[in-house]
VOFIGU-271807 format. One record per residue (C-alpha): residue number from 1; residue in one letter; x, y, z. Coordinates in pm, whole numbers, plus 50000, padded with zeros to 5 digits. Example, Ala and Ser with C-alpha at 12.3 -4.5 7.8 and 13.67 -1.06 7.14 Angstrom:
% residues 2
lummi_ketor_c1_c2_c3
1_A_51230_49550_50780 $
2_S_51367_49894_50714 $
//
This chain:
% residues 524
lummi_ketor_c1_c2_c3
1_X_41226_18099_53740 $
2_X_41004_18165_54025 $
3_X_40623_18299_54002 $
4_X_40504_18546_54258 $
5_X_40387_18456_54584 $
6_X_40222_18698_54796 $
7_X_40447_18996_54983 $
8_X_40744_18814_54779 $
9_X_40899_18904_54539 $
10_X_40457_18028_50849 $
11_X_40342_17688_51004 $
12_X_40521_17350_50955 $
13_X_40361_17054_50839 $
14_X_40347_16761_51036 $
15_X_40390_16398_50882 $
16_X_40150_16141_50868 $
17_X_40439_15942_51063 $
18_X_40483_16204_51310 $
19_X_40105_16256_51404 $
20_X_40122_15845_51426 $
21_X_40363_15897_51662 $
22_X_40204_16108_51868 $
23_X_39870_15865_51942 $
24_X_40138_15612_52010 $
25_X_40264_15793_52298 $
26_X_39950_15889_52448 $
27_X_39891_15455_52412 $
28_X_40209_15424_52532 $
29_X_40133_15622_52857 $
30_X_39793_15414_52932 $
31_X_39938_15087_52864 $
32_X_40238_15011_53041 $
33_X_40456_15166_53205 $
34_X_40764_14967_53070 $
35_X_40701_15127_52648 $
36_X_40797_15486_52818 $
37_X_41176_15381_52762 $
38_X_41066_15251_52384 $
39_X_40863_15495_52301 $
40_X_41164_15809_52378 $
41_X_41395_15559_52139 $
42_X_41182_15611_51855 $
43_X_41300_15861_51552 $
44_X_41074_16102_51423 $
45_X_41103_16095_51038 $
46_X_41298_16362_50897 $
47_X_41153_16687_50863 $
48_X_41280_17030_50834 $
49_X_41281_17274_51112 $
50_X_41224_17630_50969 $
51_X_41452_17891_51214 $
52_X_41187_18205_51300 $
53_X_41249_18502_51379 $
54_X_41486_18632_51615 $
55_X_41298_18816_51931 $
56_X_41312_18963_52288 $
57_X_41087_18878_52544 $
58_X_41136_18971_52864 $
59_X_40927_18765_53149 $
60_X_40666_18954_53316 $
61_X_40557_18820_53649 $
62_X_40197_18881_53646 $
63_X_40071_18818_53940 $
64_X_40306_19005_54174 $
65_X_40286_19358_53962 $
66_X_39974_19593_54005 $
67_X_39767_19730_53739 $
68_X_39962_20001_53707 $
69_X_40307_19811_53682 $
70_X_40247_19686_53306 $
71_X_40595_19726_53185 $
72_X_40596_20022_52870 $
73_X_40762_19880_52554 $
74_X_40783_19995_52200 $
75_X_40647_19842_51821 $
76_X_40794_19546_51758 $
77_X_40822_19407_52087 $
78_X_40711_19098_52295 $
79_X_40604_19075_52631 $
80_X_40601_18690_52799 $
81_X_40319_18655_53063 $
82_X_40391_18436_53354 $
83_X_40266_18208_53463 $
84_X_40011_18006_53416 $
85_X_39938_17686_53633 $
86_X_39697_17458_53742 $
87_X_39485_17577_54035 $
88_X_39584_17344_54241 $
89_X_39758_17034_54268 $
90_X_39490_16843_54166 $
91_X_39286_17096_53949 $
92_X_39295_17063_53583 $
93_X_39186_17452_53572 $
94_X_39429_17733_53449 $
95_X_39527_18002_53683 $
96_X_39777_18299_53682 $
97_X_40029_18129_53987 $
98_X_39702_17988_54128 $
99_X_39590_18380_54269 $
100_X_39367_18438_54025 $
101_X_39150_18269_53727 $
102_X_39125_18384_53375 $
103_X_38806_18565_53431 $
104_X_38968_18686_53819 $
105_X_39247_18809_53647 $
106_X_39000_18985_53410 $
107_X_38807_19150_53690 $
108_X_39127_19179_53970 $
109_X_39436_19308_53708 $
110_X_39244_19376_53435 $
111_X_39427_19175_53242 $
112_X_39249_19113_52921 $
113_X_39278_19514_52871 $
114_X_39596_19545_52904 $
115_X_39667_19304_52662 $
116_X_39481_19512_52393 $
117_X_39711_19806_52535 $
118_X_40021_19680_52430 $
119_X_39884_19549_52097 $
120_X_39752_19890_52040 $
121_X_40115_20000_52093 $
122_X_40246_19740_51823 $
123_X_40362_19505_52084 $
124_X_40239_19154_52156 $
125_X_40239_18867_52425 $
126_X_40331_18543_52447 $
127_X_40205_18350_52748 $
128_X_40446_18072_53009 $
129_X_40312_17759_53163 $
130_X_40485_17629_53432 $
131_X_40729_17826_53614 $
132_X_40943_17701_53936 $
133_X_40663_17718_54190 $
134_X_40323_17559_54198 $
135_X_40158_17229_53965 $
136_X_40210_17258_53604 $
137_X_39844_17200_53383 $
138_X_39953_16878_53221 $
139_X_40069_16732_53604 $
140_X_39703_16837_53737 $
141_X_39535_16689_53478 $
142_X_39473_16351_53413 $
143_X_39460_16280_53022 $
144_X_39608_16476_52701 $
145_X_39269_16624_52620 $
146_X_39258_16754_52933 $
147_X_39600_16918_52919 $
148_X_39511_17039_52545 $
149_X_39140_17185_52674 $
150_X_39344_17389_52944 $
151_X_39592_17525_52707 $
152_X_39333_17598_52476 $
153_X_39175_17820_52703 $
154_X_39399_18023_52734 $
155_X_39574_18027_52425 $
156_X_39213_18157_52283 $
157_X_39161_18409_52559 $
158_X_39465_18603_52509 $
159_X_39463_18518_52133 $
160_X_39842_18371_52153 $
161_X_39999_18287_51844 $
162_X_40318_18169_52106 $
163_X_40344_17939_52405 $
164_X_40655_17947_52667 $
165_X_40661_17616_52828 $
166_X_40854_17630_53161 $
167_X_40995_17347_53290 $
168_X_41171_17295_53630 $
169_X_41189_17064_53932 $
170_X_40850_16783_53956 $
171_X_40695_16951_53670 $
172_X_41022_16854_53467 $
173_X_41080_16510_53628 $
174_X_40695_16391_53582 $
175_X_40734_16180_53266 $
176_X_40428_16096_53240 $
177_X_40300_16458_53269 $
178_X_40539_16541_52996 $
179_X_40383_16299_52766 $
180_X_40042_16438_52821 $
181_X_40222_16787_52756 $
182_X_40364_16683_52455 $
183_X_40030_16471_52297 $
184_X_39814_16815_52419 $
185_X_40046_17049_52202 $
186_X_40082_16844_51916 $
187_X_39696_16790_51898 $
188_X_39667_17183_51928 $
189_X_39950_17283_51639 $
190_X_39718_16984_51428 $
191_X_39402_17184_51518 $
192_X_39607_17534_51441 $
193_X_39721_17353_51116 $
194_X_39358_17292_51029 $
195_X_39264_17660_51078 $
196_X_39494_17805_50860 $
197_X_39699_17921_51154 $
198_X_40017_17875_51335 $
199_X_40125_17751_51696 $
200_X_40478_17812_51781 $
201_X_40637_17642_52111 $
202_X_40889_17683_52283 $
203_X_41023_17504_52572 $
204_X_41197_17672_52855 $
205_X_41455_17450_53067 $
206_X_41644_17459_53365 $
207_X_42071_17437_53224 $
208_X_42342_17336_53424 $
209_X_42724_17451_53295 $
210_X_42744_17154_53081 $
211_X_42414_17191_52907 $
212_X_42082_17044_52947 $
213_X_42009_16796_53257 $
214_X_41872_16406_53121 $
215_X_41518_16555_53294 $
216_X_41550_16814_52992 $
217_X_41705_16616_52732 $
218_X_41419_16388_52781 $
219_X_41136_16660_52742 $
220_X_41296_16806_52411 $
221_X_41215_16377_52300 $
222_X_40930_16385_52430 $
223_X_40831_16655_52212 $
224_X_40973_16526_51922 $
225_X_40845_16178_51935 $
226_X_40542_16265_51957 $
227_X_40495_16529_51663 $
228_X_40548_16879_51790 $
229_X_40684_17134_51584 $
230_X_40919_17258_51849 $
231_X_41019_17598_51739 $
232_X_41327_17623_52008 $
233_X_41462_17544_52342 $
234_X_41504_17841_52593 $
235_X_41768_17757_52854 $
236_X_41782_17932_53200 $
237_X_42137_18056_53278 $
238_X_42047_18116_53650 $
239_X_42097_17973_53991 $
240_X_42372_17703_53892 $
241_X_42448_17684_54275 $
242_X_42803_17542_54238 $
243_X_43138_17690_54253 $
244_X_43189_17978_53997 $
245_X_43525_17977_53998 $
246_X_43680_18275_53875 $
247_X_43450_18329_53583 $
248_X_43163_18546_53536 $
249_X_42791_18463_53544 $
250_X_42819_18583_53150 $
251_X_43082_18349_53071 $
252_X_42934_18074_53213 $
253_X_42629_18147_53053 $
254_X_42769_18135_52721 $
255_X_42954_17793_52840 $
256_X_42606_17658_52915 $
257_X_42435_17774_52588 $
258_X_42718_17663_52416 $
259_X_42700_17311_52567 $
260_X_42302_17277_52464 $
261_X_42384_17361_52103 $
262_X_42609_17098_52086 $
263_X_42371_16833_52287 $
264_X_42065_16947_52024 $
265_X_42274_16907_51733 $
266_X_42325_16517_51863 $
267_X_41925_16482_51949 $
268_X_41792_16586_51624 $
269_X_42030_16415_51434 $
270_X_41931_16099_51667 $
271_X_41592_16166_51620 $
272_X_41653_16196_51215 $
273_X_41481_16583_51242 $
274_X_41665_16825_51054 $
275_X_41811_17149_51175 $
276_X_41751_17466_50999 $
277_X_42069_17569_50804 $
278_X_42177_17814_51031 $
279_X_42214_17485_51273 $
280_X_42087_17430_51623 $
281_X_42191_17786_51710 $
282_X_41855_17881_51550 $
283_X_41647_17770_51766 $
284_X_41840_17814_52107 $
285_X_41729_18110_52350 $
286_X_41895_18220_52656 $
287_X_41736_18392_52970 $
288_X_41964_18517_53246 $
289_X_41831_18640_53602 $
290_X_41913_18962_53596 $
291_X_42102_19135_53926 $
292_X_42078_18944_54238 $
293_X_42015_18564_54144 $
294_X_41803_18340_54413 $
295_X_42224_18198_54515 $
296_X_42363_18459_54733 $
297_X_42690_18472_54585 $
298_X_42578_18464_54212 $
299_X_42465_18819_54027 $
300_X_42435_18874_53668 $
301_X_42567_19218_53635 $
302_X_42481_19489_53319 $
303_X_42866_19379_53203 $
304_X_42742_19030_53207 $
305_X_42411_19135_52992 $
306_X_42656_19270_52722 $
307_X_42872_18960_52700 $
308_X_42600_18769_52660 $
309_X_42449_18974_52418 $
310_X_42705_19043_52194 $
311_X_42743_18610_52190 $
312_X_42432_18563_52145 $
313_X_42412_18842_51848 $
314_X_42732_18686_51679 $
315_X_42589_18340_51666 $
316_X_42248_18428_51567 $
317_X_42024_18292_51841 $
318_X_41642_18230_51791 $
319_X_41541_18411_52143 $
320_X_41692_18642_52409 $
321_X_41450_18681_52712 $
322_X_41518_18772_53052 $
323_X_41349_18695_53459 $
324_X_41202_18966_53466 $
325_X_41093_19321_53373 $
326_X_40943_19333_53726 $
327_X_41318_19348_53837 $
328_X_41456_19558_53583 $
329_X_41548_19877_53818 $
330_X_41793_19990_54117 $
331_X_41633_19841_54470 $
332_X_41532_20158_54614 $
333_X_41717_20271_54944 $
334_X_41462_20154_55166 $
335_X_41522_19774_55103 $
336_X_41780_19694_55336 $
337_X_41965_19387_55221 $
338_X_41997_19322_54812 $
339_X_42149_18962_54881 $
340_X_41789_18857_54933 $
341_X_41597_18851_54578 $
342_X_41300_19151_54566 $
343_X_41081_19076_54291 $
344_X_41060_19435_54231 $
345_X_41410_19521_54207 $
346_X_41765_19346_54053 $
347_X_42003_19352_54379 $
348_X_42246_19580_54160 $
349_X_42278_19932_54116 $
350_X_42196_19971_53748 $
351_X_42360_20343_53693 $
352_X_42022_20428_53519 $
353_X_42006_20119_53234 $
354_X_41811_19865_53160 $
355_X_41892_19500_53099 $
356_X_41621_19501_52854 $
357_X_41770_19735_52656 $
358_X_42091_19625_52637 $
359_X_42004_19214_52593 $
360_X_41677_19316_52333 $
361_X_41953_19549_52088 $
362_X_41921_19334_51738 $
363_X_41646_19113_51872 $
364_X_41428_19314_51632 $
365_X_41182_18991_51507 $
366_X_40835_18914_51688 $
367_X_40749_18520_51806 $
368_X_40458_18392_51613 $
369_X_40118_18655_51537 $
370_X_39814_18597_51783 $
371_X_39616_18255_51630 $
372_X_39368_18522_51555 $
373_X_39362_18835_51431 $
374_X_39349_19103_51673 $
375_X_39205_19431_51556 $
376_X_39214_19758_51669 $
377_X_38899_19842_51960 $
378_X_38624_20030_51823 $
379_X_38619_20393_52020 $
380_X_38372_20348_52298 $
381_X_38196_20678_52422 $
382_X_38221_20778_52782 $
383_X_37903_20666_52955 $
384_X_37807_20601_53271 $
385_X_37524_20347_53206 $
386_X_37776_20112_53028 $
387_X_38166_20206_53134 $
388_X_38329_19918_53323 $
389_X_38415_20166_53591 $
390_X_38330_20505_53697 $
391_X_38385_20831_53434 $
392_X_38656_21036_53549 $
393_X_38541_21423_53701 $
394_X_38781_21694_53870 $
395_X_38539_21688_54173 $
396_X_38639_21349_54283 $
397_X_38852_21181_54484 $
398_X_39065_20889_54377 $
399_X_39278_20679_54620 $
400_X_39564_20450_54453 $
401_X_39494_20145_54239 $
402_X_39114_20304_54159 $
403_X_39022_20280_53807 $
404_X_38832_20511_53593 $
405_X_38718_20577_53237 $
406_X_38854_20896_53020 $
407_X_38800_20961_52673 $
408_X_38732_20547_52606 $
409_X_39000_20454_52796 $
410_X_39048_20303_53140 $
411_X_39327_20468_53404 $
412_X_39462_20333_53739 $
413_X_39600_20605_53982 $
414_X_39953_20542_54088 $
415_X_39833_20805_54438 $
416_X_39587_21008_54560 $
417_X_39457_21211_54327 $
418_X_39172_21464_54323 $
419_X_39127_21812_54101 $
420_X_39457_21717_53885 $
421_X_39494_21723_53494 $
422_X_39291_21534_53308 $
423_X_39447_21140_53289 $
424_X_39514_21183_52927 $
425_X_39703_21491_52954 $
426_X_39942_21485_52669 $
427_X_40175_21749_52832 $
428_X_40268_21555_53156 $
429_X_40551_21293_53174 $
430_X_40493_20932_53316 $
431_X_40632_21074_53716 $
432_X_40415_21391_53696 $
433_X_40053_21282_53627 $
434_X_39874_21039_53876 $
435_X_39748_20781_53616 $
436_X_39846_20534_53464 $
437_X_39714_20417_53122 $
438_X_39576_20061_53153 $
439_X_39401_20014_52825 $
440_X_39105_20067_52587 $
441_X_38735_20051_52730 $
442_X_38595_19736_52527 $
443_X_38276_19659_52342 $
444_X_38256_19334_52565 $
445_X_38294_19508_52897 $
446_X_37989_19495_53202 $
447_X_37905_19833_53247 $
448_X_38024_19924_53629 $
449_X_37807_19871_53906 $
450_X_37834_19895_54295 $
451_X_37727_19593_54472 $
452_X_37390_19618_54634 $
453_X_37150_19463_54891 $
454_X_36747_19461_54912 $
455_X_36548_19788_55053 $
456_X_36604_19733_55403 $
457_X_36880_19554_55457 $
458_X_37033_19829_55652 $
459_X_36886_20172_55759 $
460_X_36885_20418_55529 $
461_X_37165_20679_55532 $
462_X_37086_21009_55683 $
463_X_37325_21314_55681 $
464_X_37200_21464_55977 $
465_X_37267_21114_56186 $
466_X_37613_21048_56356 $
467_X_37761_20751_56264 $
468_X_38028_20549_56432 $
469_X_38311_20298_56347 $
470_X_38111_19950_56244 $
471_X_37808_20154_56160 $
472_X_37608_20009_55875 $
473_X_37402_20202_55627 $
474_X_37277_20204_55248 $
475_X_37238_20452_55023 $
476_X_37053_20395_54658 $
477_X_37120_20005_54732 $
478_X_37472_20027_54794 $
479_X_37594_19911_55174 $
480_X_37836_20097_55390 $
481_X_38050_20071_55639 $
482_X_38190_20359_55877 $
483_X_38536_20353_55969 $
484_X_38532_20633_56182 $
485_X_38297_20863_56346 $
486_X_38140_21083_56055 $
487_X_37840_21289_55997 $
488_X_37738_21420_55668 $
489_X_37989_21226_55482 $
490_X_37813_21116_55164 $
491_X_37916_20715_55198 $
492_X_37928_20698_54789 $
493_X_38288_20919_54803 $
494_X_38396_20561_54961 $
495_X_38360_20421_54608 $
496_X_38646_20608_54522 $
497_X_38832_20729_54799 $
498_X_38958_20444_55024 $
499_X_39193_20640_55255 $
500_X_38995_20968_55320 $
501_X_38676_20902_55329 $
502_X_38469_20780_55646 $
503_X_38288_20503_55444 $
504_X_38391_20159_55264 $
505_X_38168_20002_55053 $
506_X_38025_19703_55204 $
507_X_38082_19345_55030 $
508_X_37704_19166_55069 $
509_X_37673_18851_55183 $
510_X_37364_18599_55071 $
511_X_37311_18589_55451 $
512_X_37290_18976_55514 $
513_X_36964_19037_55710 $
514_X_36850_19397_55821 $
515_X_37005_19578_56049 $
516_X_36891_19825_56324 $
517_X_36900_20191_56289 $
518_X_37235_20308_56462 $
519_X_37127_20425_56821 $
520_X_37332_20781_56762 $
521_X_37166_21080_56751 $
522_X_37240_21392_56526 $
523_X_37439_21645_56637 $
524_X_37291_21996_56734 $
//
């Protein structure tokens, strides 16, 4: 599965042998080379594997889908957040597809709140690593701890009681990585273990028609050898880029899931872990692309979702998911070619459903409760002096993507917008009010604040003065920029309204050094 790229689209115990296991891998890794093969041969001892419950999640590119774009889903429902990677190649730092840090992501997507939005709702999240594009945290970084640090950070941040771990190309064929990955989770379900609390994992693999590649036959070992409590493997029925034949995308996902059910029943038994008693089927999940796939000539159509489903129903699987709710609508008649993949859109003309709803039908179990308890956020009042962005009036102007606070909660607007309903207007449907809800104001959140410079770093603002474009100015501490010629435009409207008003707020700069009063002079 790709990430986005800008302009494109109960716990289980683990054995004293098992844990041994694990410190012998990380050994393994810093003494030789030549143990990797020995180390993959060894058998964990046996151990049952407890089947959870059976869920949706639907992948939810984060990074290429605006504040406003947070897909709406029900109680009982699961959102998977992707993806997290390292910042760069060599960067043992989490990111969300390497655009933006945790805190960025806080600040930039307000990400934290909307997280708290959909567990108001009865929903939850469960966060990916990896993805197809960009450096996986346990390839960036150089030891286990350091793998198990990253994860950790996140994991607490978002209060995760899941991880997605998504495998594909170097991040899948780095062996060594995937021994760091493996020591880094199974020291984190330990520390879990210790806290009373649970740490479910699931890995997410590339599948070819015939099941699993080696490359993913040798991460599910890796996991197991080295103590994880793996609660399933999540295969990705997508881009097979090979003759089709005559058959379906549906059918030959069901030939591919089919295939890894067989290849896990061999590996466990190998590996002397025991199934669950509904068999390897329990903890198998299947995500298809949906529409357009990234080969031109394969599409996973709505009758394809229902074949799948209705297999996947009969034999009980752990896990449907599907890439992604970003692309879970009709392309709209403006995009001119559907062969190419939109992250925005499926390719197909989806007749009004939603592969959501048709692949989540039955799927009616959650993944694994946050590692801590999430409560509901304690009402905040509406005040200026400590709202995380401005309070919401009638009188003002709001251009798209601005964010505001309303009866201790935080709205994006999807337009322009100024002198309409109030944003919590219980009367308007989602297409006829201009906000969007984003989520509860929080106890922890900086009060808002427009940047400002020292007295004097550029000449006061006067209404009487013309101003022209590139004209700087400051008013109450906040810079400004004209964009046009204006006069007796108050600049703070530009805190609100980027399109129509004269003035953008001015980013300071540690160098910023006075300015001189703008040679214009007032009009008569």
């Amino acid at each position: 599965m790709r990430v986005a790229t800008r302009g494109r689209h109960a716990g289980k115990r683990l054995s004293p042998w098992r844990v041994g296991t694990a410190v012998a891998v990380v050994a393994a890794i810093v003494a030789a080379p030549f143990v990797v093969g020995a180390v993959l041969g060894r058998q964990a001892a046996a151990e049952a594997t407890v089947a959870g419950p059976r869920w949706f999640g639907g992948y939810f590119d984060v990074p290429a889908a605006a504040v406003s774009d947070t897909p709406t889903v029900g109680e009982d429902a699961a959102i998977v957040l992707a993806f997290v990677v390292a910042e760069a190649e060599d960067v043992c730092e989490p990111s969300w597809g390497t655009f933006y840090s945790l805190d960025e992501a806080e600040r930039e997507l307000d990400l934290d709140r909307r997280v708290a939005r959909l567990r108001q709702g009865g929903a939850d999240v469960v966060v990916s690593f990896g993805g197809a594009i960009n450096t996986e945290l346990a390839s960036a970084c150089e030891t286990s701890g350091e793998v198990a640090a990253a994860y950790r950070d996140v994991i607490d941040r978002y209060g995760v009681g899941t991880i997605d771990l998504d495998l594909e190309y170097a991040n899948l064929s780095d062996e060594a990585a995937g021994f760091r990955r493996a020591a880094a989770v199974a020291q984190l379900q330990r520390e879990r273990e210790r806290a009373g609390e649970t740490l479910e994992v699931w890995l997410t693999l590339p599948v070819a028609m015939d099941g699993l590649t080696d490359e993913g036959l040798t991460v599910v070992r890796q996991m197991l050898a080295s103590g994880v409590d793996l609660t399933g493997v999540n295969v990705m029925t997508m881009n097979y880029n090979t003759d089709l034949g005559d058959r379906s995308m549906g059918e030959i996902a069901i030939d591919a899931v089919t295939a890894t059910r067989g290849q896990l029943t061999t590996l466990y038994d190998r590996m002397d872990v025991d199934l669950p008693p509904e068999g390897a089927w329990a903890i198998l999940g299947v995500t298809p692309m949906i529409g357009q796939n990234d080969i031109a000539g394969e599409v996973f159509t709505l009758r394809d979702a229902e074949l799948l489903h209705d297999f996947a129903s009969d034999n009980a699987l752990g896990r449907m998911s599907m890439w992604s709710l970003n692309r879970d609508r009709t392309c709209g008649p403006n995009y001119p070619n559907v062969q190419i993949v939109s992250d925005s859109c499926s390719g197909i003309d989806q007749q009004g459903e939603s592969f959501a709803a048709i692949l989540s039908e039955g799927f009616d179990g959650m993944p694994a409760a946050p590692a801590a308890p999430t409560s509901a956020p304690t009402p905040v009042p509406d005040d200026p002096e400590t709202s995380p962005y401005p309070i919401w009036s009638p009188d003002t102007a709001y251009s798209t993507g601005v964010r505001v606070v309303w009866h201790g909660n935080v709205y994006s607007a999807k337009w322009w917008t100024l002198g309409d309903a109030e944003p919590d207007d219980p009367t308007l449907e989602g297409d006829e009010t201009p906000w969007t809800l984003v989520g509860p104001v929080m106890a922890n959140d900086a009060p808002y604040a427009p940047p400002t410079v020292p007295d004097g770093t550029y000449p006061a603002w006067k209404p009487e003065t013309v101003y022209t474009a590139g004209d700087r100015v400051q008013l109450e501490g906040t810079p400004y920029v004209a964009k046009w010629w204006t006069q007796g435009d108050d600049p703070a409207l530009g805190l609100t309204d980027h399109d129509r008003s004269p003035w953008r707020v001015l980013t300071p700069t540690p160098t910023a050094t006075p300015a001189p009063t703008p040679t214009s002079t007032p009009a008569s």
